[in-house]
Backbone bond lengths (Angstrom), bond angles and torsions (degrees), N, CA, C in turn:
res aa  C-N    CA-C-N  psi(-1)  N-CA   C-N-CA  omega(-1)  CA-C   N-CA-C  phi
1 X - - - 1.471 - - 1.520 111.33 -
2 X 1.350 122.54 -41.85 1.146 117.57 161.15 1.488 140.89 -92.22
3 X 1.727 103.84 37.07 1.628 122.78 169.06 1.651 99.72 -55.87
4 X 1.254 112.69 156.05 1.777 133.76 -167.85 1.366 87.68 -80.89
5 X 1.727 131.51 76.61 1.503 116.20 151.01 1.131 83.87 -160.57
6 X 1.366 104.27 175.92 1.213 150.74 -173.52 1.608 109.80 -44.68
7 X 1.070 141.36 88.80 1.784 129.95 168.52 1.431 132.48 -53.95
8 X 1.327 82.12 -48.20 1.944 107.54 -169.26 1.607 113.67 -163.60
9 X 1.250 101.78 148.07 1.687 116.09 -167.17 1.615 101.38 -121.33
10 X 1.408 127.19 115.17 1.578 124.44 -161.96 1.187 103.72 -108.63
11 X 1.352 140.49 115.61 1.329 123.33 -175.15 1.701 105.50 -120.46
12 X 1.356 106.29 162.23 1.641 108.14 -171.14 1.365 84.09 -101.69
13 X 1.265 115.81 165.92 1.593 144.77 -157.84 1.836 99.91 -93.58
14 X 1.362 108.70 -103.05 1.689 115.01 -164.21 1.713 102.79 -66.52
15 X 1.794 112.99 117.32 1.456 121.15 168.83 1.592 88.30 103.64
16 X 0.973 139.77 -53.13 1.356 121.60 -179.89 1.326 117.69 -88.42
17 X 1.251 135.57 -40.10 1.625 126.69 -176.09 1.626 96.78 -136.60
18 X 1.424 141.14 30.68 1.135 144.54 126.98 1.392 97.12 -158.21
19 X 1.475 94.06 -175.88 1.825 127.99 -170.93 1.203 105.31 25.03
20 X 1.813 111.78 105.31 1.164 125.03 -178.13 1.303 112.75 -65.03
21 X 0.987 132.12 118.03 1.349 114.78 147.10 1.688 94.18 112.22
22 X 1.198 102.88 22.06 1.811 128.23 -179.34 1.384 102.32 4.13
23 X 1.542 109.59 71.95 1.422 120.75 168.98 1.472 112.70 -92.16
24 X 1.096 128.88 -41.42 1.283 123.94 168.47 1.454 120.28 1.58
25 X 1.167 131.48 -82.29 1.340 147.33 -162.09 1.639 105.51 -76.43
26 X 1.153 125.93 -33.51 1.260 140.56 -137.11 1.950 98.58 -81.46
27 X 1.413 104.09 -56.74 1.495 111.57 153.74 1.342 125.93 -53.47
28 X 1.411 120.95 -37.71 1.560 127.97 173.36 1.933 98.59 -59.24
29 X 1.025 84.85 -67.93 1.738 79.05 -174.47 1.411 118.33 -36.82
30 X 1.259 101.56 -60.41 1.478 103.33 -172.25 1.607 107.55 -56.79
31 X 1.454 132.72 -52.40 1.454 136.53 -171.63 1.704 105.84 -64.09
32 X 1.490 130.85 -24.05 1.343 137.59 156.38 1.667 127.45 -45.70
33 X 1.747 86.16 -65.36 1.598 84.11 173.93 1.578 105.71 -66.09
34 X 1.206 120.71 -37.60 1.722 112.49 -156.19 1.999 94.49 -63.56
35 X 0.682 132.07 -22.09 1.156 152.72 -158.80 1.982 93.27 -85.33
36 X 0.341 90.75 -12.98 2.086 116.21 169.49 1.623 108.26 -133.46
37 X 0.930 112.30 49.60 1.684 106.61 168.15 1.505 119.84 24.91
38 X 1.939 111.85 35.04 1.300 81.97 167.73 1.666 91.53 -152.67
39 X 1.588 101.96 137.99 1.562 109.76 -169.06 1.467 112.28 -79.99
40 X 1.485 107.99 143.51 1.628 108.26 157.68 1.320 101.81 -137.63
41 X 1.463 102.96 178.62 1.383 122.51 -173.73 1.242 102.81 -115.10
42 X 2.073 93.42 148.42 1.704 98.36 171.00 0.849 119.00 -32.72
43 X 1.436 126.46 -62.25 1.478 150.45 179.05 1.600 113.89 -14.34
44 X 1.565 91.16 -75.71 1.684 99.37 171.00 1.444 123.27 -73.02
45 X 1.197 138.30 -3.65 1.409 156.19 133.47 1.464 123.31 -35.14
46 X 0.763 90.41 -38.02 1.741 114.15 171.03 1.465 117.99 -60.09
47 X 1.699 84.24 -77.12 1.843 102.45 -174.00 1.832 122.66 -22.50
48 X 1.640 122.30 -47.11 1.219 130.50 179.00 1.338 114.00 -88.14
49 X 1.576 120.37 0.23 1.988 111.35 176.05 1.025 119.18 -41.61
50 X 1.233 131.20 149.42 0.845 125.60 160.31 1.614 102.01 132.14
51 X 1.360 122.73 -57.04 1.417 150.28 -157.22 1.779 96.46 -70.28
52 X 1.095 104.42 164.76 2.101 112.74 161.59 1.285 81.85 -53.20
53 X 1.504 99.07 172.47 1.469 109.17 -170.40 1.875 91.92 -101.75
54 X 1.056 114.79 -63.90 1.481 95.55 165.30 1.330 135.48 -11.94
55 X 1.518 109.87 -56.32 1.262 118.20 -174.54 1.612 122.17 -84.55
56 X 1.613 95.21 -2.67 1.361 122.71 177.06 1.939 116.52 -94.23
57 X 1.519 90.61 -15.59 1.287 104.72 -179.29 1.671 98.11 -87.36
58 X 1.224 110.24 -77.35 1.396 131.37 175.02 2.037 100.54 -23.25
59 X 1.279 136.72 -42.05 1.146 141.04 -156.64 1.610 84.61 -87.97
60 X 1.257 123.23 -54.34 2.196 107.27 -175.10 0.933 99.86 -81.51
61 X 1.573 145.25 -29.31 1.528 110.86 -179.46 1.851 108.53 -73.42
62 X 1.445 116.43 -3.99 1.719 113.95 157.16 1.724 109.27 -74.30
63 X 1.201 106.27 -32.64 1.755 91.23 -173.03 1.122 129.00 -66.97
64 X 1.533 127.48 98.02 1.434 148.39 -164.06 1.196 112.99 -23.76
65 X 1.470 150.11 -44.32 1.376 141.32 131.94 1.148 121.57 -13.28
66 X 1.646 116.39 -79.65 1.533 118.40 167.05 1.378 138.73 -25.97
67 X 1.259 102.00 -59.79 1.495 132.81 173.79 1.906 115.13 -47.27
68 X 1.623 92.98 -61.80 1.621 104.37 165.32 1.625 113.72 -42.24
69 X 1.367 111.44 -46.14 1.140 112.25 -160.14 1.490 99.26 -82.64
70 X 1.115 117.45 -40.97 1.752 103.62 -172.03 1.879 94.25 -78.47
71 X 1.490 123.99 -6.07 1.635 103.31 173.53 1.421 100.40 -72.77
72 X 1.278 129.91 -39.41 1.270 128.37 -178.24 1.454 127.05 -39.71
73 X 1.329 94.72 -46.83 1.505 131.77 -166.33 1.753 104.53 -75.36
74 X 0.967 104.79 -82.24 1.465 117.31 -175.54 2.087 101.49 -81.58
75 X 0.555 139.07 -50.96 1.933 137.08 172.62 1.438 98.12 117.91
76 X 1.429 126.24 14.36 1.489 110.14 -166.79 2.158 89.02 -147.56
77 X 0.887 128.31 142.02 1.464 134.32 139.16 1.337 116.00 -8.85
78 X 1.263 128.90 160.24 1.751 126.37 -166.42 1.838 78.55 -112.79
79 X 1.854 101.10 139.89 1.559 107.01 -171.53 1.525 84.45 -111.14
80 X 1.260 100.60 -178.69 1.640 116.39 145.55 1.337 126.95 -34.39
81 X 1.329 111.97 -59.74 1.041 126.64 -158.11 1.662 95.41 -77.31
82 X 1.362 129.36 -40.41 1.492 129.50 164.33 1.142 101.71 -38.89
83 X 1.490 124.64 -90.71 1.898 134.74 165.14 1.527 116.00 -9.54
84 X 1.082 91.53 -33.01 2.117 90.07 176.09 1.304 91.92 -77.87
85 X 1.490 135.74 -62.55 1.554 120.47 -125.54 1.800 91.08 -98.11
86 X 1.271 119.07 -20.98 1.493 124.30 162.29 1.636 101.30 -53.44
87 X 1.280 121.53 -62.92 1.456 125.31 -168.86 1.519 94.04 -52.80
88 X 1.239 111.23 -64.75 1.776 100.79 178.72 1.141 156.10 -66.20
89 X 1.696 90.03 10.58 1.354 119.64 155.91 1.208 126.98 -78.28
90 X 1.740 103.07 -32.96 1.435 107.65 -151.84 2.058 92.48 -94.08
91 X 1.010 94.73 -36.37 1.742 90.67 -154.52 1.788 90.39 -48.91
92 X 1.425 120.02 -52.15 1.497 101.94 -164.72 1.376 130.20 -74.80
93 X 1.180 72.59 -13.89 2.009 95.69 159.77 1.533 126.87 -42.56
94 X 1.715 85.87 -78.34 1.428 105.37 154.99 1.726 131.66 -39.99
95 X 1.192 96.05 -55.97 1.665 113.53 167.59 1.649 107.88 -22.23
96 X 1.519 96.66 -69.54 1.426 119.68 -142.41 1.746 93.27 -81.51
97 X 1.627 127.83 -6.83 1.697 124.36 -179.91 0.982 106.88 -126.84
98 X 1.960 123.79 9.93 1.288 102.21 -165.33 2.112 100.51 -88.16
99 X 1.266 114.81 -0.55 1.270 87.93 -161.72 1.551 93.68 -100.47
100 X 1.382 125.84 11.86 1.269 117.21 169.94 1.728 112.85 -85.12
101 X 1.178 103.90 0.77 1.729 98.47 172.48 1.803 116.45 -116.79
102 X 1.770 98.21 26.10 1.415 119.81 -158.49 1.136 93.21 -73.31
103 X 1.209 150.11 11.49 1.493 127.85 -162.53 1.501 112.76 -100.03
104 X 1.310 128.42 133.09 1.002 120.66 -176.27 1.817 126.98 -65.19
105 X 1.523 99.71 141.25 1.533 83.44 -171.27 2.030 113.46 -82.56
106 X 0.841 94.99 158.16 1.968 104.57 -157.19 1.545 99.07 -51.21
107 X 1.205 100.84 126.02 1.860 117.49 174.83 1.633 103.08 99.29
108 X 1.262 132.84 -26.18 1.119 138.42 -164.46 1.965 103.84 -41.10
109 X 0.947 102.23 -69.89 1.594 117.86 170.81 1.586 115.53 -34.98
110 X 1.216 98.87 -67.48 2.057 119.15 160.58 1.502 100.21 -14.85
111 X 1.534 92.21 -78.80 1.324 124.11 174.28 1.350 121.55 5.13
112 X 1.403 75.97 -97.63 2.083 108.26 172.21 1.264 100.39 -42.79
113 X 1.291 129.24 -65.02 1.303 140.25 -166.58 1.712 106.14 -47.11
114 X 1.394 106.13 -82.21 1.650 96.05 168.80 1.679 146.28 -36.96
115 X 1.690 96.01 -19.55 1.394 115.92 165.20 1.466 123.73 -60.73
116 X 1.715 89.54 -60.80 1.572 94.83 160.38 1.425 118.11 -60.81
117 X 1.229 142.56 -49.29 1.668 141.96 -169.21 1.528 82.41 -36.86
118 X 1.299 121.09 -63.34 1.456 136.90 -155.34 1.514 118.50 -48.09
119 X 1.741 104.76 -27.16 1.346 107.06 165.94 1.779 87.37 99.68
120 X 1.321 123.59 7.32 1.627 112.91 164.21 1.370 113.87 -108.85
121 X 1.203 130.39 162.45 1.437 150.37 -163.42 2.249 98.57 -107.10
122 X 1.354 83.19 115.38 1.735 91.56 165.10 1.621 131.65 -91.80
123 X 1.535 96.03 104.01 1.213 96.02 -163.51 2.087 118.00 -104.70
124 X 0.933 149.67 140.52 1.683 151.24 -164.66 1.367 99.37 -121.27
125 X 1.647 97.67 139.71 1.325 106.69 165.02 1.818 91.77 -135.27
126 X 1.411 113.49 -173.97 1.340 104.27 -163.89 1.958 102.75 -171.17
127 X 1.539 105.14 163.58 1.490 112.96 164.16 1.162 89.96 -85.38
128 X 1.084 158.61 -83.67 1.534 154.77 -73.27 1.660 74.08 -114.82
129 X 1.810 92.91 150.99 1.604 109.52 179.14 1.545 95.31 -94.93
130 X 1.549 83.34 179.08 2.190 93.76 -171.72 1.216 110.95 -66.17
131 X 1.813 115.32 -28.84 1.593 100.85 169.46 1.164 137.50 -86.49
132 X 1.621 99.29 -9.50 2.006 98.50 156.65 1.184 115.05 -57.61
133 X 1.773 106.19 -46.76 1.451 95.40 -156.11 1.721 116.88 -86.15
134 X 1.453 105.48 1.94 1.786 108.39 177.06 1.362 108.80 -63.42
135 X 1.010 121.32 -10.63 1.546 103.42 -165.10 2.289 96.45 -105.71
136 X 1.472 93.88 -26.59 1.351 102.08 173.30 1.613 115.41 -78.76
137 X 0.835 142.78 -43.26 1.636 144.81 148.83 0.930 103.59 6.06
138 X 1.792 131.55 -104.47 1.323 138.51 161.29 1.436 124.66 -12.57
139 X 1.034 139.03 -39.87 1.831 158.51 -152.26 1.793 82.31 -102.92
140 X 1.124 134.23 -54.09 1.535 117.93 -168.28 1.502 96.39 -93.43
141 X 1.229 130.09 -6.10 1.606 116.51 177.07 1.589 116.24 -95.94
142 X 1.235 115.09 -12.23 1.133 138.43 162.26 1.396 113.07 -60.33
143 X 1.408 121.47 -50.31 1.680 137.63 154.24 1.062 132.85 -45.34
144 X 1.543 107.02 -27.88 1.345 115.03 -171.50 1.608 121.15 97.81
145 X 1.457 103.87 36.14 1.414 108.34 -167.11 2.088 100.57 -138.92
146 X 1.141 118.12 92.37 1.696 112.44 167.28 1.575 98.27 -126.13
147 X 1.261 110.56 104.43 1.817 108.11 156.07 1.201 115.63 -63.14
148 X 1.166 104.27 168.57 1.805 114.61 -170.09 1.449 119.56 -87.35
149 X 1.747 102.61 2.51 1.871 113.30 -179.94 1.518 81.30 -174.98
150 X 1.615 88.92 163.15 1.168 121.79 163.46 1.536 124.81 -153.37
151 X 1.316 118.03 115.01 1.055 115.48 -161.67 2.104 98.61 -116.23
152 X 1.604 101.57 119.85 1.641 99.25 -168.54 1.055 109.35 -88.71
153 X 1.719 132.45 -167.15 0.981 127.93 161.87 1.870 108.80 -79.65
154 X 1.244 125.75 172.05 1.340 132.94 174.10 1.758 99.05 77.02
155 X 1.185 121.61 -12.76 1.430 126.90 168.76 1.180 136.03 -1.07
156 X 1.835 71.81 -67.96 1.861 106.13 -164.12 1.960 91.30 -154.89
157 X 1.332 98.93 -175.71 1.168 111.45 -150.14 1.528 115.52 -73.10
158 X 1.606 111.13 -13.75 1.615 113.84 178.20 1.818 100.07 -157.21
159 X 0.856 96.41 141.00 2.073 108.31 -173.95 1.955 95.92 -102.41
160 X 1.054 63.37 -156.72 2.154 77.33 -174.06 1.327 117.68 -43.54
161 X 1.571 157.64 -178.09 1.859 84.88 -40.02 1.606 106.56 -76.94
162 X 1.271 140.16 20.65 1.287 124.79 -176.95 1.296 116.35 -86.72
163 X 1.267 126.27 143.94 1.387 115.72 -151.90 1.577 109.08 -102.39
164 X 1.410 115.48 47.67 1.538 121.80 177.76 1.258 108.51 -84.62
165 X 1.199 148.48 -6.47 1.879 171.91 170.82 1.431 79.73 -76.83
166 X 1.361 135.33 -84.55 1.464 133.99 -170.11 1.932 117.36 -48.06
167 X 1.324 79.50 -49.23 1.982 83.85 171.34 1.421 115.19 -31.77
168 X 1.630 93.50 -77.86 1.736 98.05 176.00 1.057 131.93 -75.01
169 X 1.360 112.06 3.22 1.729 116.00 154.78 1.655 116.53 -79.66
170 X 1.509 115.69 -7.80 1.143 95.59 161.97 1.400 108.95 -109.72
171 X 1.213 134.57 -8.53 1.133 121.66 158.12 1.558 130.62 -61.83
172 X 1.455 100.16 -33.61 1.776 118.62 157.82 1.631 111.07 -24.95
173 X 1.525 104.01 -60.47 1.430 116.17 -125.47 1.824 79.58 -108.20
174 X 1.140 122.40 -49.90 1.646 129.71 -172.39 1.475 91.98 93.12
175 X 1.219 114.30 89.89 1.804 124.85 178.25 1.299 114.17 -155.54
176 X 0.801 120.06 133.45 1.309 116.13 -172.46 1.983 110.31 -167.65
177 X 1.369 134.69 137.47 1.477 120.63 14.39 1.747 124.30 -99.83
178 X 0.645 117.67 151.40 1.390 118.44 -172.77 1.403 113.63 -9.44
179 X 1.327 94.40 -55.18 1.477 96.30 -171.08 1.657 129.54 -70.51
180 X 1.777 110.04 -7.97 1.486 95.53 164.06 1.354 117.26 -96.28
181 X 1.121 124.58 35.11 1.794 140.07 166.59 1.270 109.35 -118.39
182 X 1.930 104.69 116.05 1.331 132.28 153.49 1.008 109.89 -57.50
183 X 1.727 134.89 130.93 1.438 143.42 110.89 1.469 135.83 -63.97
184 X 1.553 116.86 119.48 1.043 117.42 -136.90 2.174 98.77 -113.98
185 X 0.765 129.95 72.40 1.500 115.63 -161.62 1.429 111.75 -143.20
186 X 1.643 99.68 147.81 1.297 109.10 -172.46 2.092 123.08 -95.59
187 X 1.352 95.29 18.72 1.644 106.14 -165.60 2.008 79.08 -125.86
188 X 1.773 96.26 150.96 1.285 115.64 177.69 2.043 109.16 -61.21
189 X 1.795 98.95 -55.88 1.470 104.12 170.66 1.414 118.74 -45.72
190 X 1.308 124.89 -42.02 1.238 119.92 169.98 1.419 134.97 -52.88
191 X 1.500 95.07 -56.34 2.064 109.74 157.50 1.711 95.12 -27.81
192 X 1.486 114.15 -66.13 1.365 115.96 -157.21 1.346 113.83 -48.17
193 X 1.547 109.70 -65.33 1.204 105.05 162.52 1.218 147.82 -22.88
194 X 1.464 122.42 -34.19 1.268 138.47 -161.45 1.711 104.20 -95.25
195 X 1.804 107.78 -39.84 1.410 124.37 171.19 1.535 108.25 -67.95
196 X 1.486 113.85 -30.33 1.560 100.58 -176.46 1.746 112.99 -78.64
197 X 1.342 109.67 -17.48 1.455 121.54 -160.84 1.779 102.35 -103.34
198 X 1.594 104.46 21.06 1.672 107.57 -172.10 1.443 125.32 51.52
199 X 1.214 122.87 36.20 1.379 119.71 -168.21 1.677 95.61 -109.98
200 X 0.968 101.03 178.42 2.093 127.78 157.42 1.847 111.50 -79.05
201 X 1.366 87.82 122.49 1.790 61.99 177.03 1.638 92.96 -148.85
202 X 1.248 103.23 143.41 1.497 135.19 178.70 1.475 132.43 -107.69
203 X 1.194 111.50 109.48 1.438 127.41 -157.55 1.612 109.80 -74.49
204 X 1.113 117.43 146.39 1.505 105.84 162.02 1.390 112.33 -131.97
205 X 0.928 104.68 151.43 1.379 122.84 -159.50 1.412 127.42 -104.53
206 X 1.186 103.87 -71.58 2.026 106.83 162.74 0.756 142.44 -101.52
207 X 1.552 116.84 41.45 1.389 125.06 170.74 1.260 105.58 -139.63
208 X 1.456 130.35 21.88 1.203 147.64 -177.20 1.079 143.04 -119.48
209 X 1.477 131.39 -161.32 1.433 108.24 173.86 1.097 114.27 -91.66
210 X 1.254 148.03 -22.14 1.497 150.46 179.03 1.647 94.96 -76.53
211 X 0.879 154.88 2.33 2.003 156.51 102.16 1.168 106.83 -36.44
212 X 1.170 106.47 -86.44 1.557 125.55 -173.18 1.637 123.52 81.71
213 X 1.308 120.84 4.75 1.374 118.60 155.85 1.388 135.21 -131.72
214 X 1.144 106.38 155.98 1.882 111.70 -151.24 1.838 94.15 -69.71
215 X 1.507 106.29 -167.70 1.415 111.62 -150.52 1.335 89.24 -73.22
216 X 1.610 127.34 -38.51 1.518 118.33 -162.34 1.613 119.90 -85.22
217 X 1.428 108.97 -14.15 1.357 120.49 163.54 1.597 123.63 -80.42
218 X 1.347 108.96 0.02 1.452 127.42 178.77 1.390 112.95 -92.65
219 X 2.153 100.74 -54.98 1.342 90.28 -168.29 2.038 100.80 -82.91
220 X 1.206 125.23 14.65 0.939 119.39 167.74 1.800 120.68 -63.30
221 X 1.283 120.68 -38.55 1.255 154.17 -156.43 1.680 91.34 -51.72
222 X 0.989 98.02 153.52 1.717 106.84 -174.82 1.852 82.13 -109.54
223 X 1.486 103.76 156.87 1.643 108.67 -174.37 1.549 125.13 -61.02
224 X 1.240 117.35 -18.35 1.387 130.04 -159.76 1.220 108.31 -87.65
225 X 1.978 106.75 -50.74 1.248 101.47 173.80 1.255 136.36 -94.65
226 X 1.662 114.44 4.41 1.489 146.75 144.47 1.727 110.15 -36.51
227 X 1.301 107.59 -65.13 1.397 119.96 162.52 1.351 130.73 -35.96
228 X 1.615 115.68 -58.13 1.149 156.07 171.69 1.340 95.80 -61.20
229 X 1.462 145.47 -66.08 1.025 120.79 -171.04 1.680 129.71 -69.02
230 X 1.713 88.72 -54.27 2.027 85.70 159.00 0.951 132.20 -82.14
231 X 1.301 132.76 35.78 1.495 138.97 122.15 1.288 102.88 -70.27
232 X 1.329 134.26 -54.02 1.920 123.82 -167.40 1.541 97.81 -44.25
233 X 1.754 116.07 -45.94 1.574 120.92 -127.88 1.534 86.82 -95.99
234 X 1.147 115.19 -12.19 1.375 123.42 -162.25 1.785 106.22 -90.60
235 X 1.603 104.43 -53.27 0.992 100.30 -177.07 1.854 106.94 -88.48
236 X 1.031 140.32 0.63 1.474 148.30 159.39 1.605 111.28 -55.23
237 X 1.260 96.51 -48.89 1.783 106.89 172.30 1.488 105.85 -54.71
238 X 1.630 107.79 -54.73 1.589 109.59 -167.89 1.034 134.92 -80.17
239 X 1.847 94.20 -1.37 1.866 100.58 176.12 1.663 95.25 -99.49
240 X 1.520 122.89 -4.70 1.494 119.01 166.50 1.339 128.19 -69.23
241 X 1.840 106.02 -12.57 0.987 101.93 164.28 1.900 107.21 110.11
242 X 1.399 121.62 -12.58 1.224 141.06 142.56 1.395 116.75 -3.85
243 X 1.118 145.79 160.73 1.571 143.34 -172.13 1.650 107.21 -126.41
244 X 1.563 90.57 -58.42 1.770 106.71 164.14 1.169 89.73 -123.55
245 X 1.953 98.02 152.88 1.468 143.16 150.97 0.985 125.16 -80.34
246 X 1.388 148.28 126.55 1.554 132.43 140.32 1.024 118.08 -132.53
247 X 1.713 114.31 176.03 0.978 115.31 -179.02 1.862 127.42 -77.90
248 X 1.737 98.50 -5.33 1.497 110.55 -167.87 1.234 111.98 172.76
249 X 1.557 109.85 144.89 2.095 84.76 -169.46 1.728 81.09 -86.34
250 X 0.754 163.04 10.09 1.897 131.19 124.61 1.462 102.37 -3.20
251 X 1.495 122.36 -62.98 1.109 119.53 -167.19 1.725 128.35 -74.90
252 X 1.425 107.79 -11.48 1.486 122.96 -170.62 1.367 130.41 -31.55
253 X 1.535 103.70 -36.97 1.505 110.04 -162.36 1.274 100.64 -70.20
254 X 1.102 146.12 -51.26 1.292 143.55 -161.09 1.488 109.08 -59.16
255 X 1.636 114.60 -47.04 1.646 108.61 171.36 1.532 123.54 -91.50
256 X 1.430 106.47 26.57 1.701 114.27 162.79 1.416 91.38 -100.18
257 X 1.868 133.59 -48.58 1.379 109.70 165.17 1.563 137.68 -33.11
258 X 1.835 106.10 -54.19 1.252 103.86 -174.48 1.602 93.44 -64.92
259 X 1.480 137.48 -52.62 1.226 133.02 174.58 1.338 121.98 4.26
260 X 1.767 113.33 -80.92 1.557 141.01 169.05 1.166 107.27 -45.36
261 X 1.314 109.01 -47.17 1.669 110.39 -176.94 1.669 130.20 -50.90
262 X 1.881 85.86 -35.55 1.101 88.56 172.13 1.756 129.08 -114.64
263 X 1.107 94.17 12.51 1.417 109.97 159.96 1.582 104.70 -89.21
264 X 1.486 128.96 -35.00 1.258 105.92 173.36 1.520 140.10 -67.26
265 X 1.411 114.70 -25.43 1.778 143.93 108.00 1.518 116.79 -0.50
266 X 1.231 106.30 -27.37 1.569 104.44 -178.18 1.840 100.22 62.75
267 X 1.130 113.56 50.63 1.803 110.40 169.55 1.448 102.32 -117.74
268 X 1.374 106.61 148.82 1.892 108.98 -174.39 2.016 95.45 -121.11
269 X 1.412 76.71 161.51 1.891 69.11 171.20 1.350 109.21 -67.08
């Protein structure tokens, strides 16, 4: 069990193995808070992906912009008890749009598939709670996409970056030691995760949220700032601390080679 390869390949769900350009949530957020008189931007919608969504909520009503604006709004600081009834806005929100961004992003299926040829087990961990993602399950298996676990946020007792989502993905999967399991994700918290839980972990880059736009808002892009952007998304991954970059696990196989390679080397992350 502990031969120098590869065990298991963990991939996060929205921007890495569907909804390009991990819009899903991104509108939910914003139509949540407005829903409390107080505006944000995609932009800042963004910043916490990755995280439970709670805890993703809880992180912009701290961002000093945000915050101002709901003191304005409401005459008092955003409590807990604000953060709950926002969250309980948002999850059915979410619920009710997530399967229109269900489509898998291109190779995803491939993907999985070559993992297994490989003799490793594909395993997901995720923001989205178990009742977003019940209705999405079906919609990616239909594609050609069922990992072998899924471990959500609200799970267990703490989500990203702590790597207890990873714990029981290897207990899920029966893999072990940390270090021959890839983490596969397109959000910075996620990288973290994957680094706190001793794994390899591989960033993605343009099909995600550190991109942030779907295929037709991409190929819109004039070349310069096409350039300009995956370099930002590229190097954002690599100051998270990422091992490999890419542009998509389309691209994966090649850095599960260097992977082996360097587990056969006897090198750990």
């Amino acid at each position: 069990m502990t031969e120098a390869r590869i065990q298991a390949v963990v991939f996060d769900w929205a921007g890495t193995m569907i909804d390009h350009g991990s819009q899903a949530p991104m509108g939910v957020f914003v139509k949540a808070f407005a829903q409390f008189g107080v505006d944000i931007t995609v932009d800042e919608a963004r910043g916490p992906m990755g995280m439970a969504k709670r805890d993703h909520i809880a992180t912009l009503v701290r961002h000093p912009r945000i915050a101002e604006a709901w003191m304005d709004k409401h005459g008092a600081a955003p409590s807990e008890a604000d953060i709950d009834a926002i969250y309980e806005v948002f999850v059915p929100m979410n619920v009710a749009v997530v399967t229109d961004f269900g489509a898998l992003i291109e190779g995803a299926s491939d993907t999985a598939a070559r993992i297994r040829a490989r003799g490793a087990k594909v395993g997901s961990t995720t923001g989205y709670t178990r009742n977003i993602m019940e209705p999405l399950l079906p919609v990616a298996a239909a594609q050609g996409y069922a990992p072998d676990n899924l471990v959500c946020a609200g799970d267990l007792s703490q989500g990203r970056p702590s790597p207890i989502m990873m714990y029981r993905t290897f207990l899920d999967l029966d893999v072990w030691p940390a270090w021959s399991v890839v983490k596969v994700d397109d959000t910075e918290v996620g990288i973290t995760e994957g680094l706190n839980a001793g794994c390899w972990t591989v960033g993605v880059a343009m099909t995600g949220n550190v991109f942030g736009l779907n295929i037709e808002e991409t190929a819109a892009l004039d070349a310069d700032t096409y350039d300009r952007m995956r370099s930002a998304a590229y190097a954002k991954l690599t100051r998270a601390g990422a091992h490999f970059v890419i542009d998509s696990v389309a691209d994966i196989n090649a850095v599960l080679d260097d992977i082996e390679g360097a587990l056969a080397r006897g090198e750990r992350p």
